[in-house]
N, C-alpha and C positions, 0 to 999 in steps of 0.2 A: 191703812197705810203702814208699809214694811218699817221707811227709814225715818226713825223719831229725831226732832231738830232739840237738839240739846242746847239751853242756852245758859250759860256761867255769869252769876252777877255778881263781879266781887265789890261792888261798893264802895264805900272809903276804907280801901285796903289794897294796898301797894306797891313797890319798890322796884327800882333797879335788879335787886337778888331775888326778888320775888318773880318776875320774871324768869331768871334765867332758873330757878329750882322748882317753878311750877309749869310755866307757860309751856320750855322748849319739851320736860320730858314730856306732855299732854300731849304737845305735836309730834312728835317723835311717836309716842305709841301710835298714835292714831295712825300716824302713817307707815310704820311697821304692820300692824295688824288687819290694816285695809279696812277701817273701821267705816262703814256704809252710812252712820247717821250723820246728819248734818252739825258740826260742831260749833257753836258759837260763846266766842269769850268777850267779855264786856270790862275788861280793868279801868281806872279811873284816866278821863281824860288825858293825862298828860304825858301818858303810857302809851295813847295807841299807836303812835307813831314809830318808836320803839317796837310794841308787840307786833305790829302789822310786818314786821322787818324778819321777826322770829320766825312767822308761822309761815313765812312766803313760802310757796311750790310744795304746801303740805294742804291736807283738806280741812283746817282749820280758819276757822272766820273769828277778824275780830270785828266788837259791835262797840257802838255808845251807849252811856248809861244816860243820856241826856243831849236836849237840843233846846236853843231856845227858838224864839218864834219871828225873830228879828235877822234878817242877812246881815247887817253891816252897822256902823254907826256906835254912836257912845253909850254902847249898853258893857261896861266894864265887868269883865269875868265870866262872860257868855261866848256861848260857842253857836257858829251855825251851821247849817248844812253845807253850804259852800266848803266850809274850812276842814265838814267832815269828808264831803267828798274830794276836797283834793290829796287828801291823804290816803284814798281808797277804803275807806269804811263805809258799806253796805246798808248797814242795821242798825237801828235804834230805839235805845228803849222808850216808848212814852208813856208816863202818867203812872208810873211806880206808885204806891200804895204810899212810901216814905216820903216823896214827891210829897206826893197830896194831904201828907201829915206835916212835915217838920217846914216844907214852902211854901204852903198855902196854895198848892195849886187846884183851882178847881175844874170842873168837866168842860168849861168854855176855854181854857188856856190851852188844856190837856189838847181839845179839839184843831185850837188851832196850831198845834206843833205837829198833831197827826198830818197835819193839811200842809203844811211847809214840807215836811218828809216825803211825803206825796209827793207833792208837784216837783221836789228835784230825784224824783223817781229813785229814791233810796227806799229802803223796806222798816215800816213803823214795827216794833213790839208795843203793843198797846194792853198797859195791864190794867184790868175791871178786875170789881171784886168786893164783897162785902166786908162791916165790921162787927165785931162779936152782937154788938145792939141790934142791927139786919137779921142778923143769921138768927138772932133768938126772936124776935117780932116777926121772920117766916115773910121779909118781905128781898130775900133777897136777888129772885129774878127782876122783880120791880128795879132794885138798886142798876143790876148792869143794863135793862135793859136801859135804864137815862143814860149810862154811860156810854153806849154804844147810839141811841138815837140821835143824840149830839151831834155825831159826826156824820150823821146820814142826814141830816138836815145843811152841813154844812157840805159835805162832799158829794151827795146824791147816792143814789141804789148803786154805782161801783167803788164806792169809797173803799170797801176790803178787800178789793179783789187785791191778790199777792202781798197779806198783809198776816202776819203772826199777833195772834191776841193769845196772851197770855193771862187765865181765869188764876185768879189769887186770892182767895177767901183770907182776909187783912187779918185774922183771928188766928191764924194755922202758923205766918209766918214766924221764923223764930221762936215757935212757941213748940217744937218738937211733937205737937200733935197734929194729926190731920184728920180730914172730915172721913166718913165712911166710904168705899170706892162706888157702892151706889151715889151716894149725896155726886161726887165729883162727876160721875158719869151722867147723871141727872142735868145737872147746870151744864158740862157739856154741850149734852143735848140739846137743851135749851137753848143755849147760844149758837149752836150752828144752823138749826130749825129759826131761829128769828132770824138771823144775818140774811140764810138763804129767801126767804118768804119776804123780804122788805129788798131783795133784788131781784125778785121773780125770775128766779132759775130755778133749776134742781141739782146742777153740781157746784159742790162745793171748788170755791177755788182760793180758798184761804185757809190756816193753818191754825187749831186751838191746841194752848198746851197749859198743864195744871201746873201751880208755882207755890209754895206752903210748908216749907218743912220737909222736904222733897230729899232723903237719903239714903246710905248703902244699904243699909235693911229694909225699906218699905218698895224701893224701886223696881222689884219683879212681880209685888202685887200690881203697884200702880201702872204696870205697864200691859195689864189685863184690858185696862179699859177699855172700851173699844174708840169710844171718841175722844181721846187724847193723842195727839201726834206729836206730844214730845216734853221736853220739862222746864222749867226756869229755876236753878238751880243758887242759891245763895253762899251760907255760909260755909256748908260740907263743899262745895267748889273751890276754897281755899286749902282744904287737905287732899294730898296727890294722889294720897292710896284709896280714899275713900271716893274720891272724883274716879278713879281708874275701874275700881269696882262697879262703879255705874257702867261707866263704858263696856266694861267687860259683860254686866248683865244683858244690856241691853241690844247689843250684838249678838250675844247669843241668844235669846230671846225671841230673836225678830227668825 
């Protein structure tokens, strides 16, 4: 695949200026340069509405970092699909690693928000992925594959079809190092090989992309891989030159 889906996860980090000093110039290059990869920004809920304003009639997308599993009703501080799609947001992220750290979400919650996104036919980022404990006990295709069979028990053999899973070894992020681009390209594999064989097809019709520490220096290796189509990008997506660099690499790259 030529065009890598780039996805921006700024987390709890935010503003009004932040906006207008990161958001417009990202869209601006992007659509000066005629930049071919898919771009997607995830700022903190209360933003998108805003961002979604900035990036209009450029090729930039904004996404959710978050959905809960409820449409309606007295779940105070929760957003849902409804509320994302009326505001025309597309994408969202499910089942973040910090998710499932700091809110207790487990693979059955995680499952059923992939499944709400679904059904109102907006597009899941669903991120899998080990922690330093997996990856040293060598069980960590074991680990995604419960995270991924979840939903295929819940959703059936086309649960991923047009569905971005973002592989995140939980140990890499923020941690300024990553695994070796075998190991990444390995789990890859693994994951698009089990997805496809538990939908009995042979083309792939969903998108895998590596998320871990992901920045302006490692990103022309990582973009060697073969089975990577794209990045989930964290806190280097918060500095404009280092975010530009990516884009610049990976444009040229392709």
């Amino acid at each position: 695949m030529n065009k890598k889906i780039i996805i921006a996860n700024w987390k709890l980090n935010g503003s009004i200026q932040l906006l207008q000093n990161l958001l417009k110039p990202i869209s601006d290059f992007v659509k000066m340069n005629h930049i071919s990869s898919k771009v997607i920004i995830a700022p903190p809920s209360v933003y998108l509405n805003q961002a979604y304003n900035i990036v209009l009639n450029t090729n930039v997308i904004i996404g959710a970092q978050n959905v809960d599993v409820n449409s309606f009703g007295a779940f105070t501080g929760e957003i849902s699909v409804n509320m994302l799609k009326d505001i025309n947001i597309r994408y969202v992220i499910v089942g973040h690693s910090e998710r499932r750290l700091h809110h207790q979400e487990n693979n059955i919650l995680i499952a059923k928000k992939f499944e709400v996104v679904k059904h109102a036919k907006l597009i899941p980022i669903l991120c899998i992925g080990e922690t330093d404990k997996d990856y040293n006990l060598y069980t960590t295709q074991r680990v995604c594959q419960k995270q991924i069979d979840i939903i295929f028990d819940l959703l059936g053999e086309t649960a991923f079809c047009n569905t971005i899973i973002a592989y995140e070894p939980i140990w890499a992020i923020g941690s300024k190092k990553i695994p070796s681009l075998n190991y990444i390209q390995d789990m890859c594999c693994f994951i698009k090989d089990y997805i496809l064989k538990q939908q009995n097809i042979n083309k792939k019709s969903f998108f895998i992309q590596y998320g871990g520490s992901v920045n302006e220096n490692n990103i022309q290796q990582l973009c060697k891989i073969p089975d990577v189509d794209g990045f989930l990008i964290g806190s280097v997506s918060l500095s404009l030159n280092k975010f530009l660099k990516i884009l610049k690499t990976i444009s040229i790259d392709k």
